[in-house]
N, C-alpha and C positions, 0 to 999 in steps of 0.2 A: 168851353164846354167841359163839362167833369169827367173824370175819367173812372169809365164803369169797368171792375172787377171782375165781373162773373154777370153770365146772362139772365142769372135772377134784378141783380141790381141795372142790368140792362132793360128787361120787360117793366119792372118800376116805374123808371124814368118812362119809358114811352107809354105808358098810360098813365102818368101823377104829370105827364104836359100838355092831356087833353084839355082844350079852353073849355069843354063845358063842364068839366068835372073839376075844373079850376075854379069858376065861379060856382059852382055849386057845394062847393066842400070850401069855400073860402082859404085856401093853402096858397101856399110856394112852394113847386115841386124843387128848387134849390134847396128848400131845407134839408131833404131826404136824400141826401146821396146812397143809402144802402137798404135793403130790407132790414136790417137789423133796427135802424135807426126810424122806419117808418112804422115797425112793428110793436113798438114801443111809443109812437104818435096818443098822442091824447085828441086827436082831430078821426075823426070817428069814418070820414073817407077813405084817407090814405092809410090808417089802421085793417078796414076792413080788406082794402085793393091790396097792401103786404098780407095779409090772412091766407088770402086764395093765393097768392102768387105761392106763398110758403109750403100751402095743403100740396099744389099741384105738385112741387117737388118733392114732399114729403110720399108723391105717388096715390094719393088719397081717392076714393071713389067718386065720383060728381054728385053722389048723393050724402056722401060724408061732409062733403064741402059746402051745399047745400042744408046741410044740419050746424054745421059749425056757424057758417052765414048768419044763417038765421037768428042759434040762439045768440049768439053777440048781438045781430043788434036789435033786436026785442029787452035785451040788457043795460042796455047799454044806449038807446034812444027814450 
């Protein structure tokens, strides 16, 4: 198992190991050991999943995160 840093790269992991969100984003949550490195993802799942993970700590509103959500992926889909 990897060894997570900080409990941002801990909530990552336990949601980038969901099976449905595995077959539905086509990913290996092994690629992603960090936010940094998810946030930077050209896989348009585990992009958006590091997004919010990032807002929340960034202390963001749920309607900020909700507008950021959004315009990415109308963007970006």
């Amino acid at each position: 198992m990897a060894h997570y840093n900080n409990n941002s790269n801990r909530i990552l992991q336990a949601v980038l190991t969901d099976e449905k969100l595995i077959e539905f984003g086509e990913y290996n949550p092994a690629d992603y050991q960090s936010l940094d490195e998810a946030l930077v993802s050209d896989n348009l799942v585990v992009n958006t999943v590091a997004r919010i993970i990032n807002e929340v700590n960034e202390e963001s509103s749920p309607r900020e995160i909700y507008n950021m959500v959004t315009t990415y992926l109308k963007n970006n889909i």
